[in-house]
C-alpha positions as CSV (number, residue, x, y, z in Angstrom):
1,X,-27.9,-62.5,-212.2
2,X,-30.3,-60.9,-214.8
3,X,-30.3,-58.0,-212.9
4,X,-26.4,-57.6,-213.2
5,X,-26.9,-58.4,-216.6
6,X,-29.2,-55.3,-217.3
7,X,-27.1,-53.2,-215.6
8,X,-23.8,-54.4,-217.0
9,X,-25.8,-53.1,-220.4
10,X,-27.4,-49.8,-218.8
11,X,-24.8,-46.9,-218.3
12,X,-25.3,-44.4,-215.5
13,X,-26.9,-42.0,-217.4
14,X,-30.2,-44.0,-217.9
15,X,-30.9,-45.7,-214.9
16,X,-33.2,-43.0,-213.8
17,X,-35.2,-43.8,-217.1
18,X,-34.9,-47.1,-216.1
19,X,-36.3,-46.7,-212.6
20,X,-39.0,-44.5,-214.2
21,X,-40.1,-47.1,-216.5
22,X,-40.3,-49.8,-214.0
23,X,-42.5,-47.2,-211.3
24,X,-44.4,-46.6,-214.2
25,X,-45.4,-50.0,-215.3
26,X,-45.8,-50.9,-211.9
27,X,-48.4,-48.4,-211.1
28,X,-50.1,-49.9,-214.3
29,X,-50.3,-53.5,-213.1
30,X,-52.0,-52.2,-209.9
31,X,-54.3,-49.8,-211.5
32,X,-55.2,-53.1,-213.7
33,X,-56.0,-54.7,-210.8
34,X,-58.0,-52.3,-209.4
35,X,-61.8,-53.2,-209.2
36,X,-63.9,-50.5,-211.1
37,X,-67.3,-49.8,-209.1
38,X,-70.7,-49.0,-211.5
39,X,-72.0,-45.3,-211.5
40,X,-75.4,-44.7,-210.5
41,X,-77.5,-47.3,-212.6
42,X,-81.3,-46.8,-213.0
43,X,-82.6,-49.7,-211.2
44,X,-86.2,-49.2,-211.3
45,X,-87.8,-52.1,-211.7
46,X,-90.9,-51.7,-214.3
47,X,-93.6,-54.1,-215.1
48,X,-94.7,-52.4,-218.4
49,X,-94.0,-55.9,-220.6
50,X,-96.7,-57.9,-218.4
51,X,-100.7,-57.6,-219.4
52,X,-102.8,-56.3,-216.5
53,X,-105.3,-58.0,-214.6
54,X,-108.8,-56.6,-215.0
55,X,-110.5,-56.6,-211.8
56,X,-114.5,-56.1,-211.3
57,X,-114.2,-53.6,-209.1
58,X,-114.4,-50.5,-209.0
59,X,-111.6,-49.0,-206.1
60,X,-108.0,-50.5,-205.4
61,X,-106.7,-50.1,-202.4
62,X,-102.9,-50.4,-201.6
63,X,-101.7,-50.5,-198.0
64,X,-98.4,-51.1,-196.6
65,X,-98.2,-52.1,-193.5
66,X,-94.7,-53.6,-193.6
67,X,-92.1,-50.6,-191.4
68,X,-88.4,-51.7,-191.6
69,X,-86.3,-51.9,-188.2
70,X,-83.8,-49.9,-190.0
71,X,-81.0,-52.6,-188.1
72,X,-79.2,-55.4,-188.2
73,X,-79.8,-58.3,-190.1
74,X,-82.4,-56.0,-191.9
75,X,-81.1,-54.5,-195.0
76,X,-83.9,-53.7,-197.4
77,X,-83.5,-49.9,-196.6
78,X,-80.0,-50.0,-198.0
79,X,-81.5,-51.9,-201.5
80,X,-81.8,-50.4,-205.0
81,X,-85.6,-51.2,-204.9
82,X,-87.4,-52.1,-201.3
83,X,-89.7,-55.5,-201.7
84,X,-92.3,-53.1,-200.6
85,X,-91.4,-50.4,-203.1
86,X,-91.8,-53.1,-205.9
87,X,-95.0,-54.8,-204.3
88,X,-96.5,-51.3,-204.1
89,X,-95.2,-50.8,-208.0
90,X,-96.8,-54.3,-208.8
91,X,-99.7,-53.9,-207.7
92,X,-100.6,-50.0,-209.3
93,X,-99.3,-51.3,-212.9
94,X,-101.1,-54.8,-212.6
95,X,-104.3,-54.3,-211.1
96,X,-107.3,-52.5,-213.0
97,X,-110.1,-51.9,-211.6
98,X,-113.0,-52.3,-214.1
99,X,-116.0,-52.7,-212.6
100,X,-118.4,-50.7,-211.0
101,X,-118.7,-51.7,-207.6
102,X,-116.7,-53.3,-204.4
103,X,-113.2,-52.5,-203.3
104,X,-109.9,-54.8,-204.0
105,X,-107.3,-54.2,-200.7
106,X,-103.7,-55.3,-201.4
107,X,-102.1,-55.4,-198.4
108,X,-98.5,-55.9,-198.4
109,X,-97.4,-57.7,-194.7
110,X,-93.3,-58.5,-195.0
111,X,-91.0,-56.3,-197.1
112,X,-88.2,-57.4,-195.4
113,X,-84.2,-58.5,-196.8
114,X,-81.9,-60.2,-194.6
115,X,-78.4,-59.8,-194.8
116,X,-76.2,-62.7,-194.0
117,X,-72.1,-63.1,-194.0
118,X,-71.3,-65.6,-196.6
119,X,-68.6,-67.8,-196.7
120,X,-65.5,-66.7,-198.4
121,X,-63.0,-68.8,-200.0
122,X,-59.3,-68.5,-199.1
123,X,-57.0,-69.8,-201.8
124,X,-55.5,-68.5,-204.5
125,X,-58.3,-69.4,-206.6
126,X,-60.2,-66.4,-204.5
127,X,-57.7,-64.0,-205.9
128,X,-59.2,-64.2,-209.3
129,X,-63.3,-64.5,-208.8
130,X,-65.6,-62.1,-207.4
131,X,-67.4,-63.9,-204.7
132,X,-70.9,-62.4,-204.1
C-alpha cells in the first residue's frame, strides 16, 4: 500500500532516480555492516617498564628447547608473539648478570598454544556481538 502510494506521487521520469537512491542506500547499510579488519599492528611485546633482576653471575644462558609441531591443535606459529619468543625476550631484558662468576641457564621447555573451537551462540542476539 505505501508502495502504491510512492508511486501514485513519483512520475515516470524519476523512478530511475528513485531506483538509484534506493541501490545506493542499500549498498550503504551493507558496507555498515561490514566488519573492518586491523592493519598490521606492532605487537611486540616489551618489558622495558619492569626493573631487572640482578643476578651474581657472571654468564646467562638462554636455551630453547621447546620446537612447535607446526599442526593441529598447535597454533603458536600462527601468533603475533610465540610464548617462546616472549620467554626468550623475558629473560634477555630481565636478567643481569652481575657477578663475576658461575652461569645462570634459562631453559624454556613448553612454548606451546592450543587452539580449540568455541561455542558459538545462535540467536539473534549473535547477530550483534563479536564472539571471540
Amino acid at each position: 500500500v505505501i508502495i502504491d502510494r510512492i508511486y501514485a506521487l513519483i512520475d515516470e521520469g524519476s523512478e530511475a532516480i528513485l531506483l538509484q537512491v534506493v541501490v545506493l542506500a542499500s549498498f550503504l547499510v551493507m558496507a555498515a555492516c561490514g566488519s573492518h579488519q586491523p592493519g598490521s599492528l606492532n605487537r611486540d611485546i616489551a618489558f622495558t617498564h619492569l626493573e631487572p633482576y640482578l643476578l651474581d653471575v657472571a654468564n646467562l644462558e638462554i636455551v630453547n628447547t621447546y620446537k612447535p609441531p607446526f599442526k593441529d591443535p598447535f597454533v603458536e606459529h600462527l601468533v603475533p608473539v610465540s610464548p617462546s619468543a616472549a620467554a626468550w625476550k623475558w629473560a634477555t631484558h630481565l636478567l643481569r648478570p652481575v657477578g663475576d662468576e658461575g652461569t645462570v641457564r634459562v631453559t624454556i621447555l613448553d612454548a606451546k598454544v592450543v587452539g580449540e573451537v568455541l561455542e558459538v551462540n545462535q540467536d539473534l542476539k549473535s547477530l550483534f556481538t563479536s564472539e571471540q
